[in-house]
N, C-alpha and C positions, 0 to 999 in steps of 0.2 A: 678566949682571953684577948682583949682588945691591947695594940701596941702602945706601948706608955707616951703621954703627950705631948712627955720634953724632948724630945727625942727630934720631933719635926718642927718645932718650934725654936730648938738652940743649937741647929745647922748656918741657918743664914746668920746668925748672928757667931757662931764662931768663925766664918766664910767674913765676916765683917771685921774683925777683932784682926786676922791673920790680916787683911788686905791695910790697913791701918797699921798695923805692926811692919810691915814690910816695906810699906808708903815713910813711914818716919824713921826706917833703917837707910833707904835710899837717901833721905834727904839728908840726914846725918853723915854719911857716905860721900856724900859729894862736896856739903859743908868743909869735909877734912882733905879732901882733895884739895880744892880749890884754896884753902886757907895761907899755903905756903906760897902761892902766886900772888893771892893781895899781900901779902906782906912784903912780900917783894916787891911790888909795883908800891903801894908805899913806902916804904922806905928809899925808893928809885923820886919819885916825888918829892920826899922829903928835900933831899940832895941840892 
């Protein structure tokens, strides 16, 4: 019984999916870090 052929075909693409999902958790991450210092520095500008 030969092993079924999704199996090695929908590895790299879940390896792809996860690497993408984790890529736009960081960047979202950092977005929310960083958001409370521009606003500060704008509103420091504004002034």
């Amino acid at each position: 019984m030969p092993p079924p052929a999704t199996r090695g075909t929908a590895r790299p693409r879940h390896r792809f999916l996860w690497f993408v999902a984790l890529w736009l958790l960081g960047v979202a991450g950092t977005a929310l870090l960083v958001l409370p210092f521009h606003l500060m520095i704008a509103a420091a500008m504004h002034h």
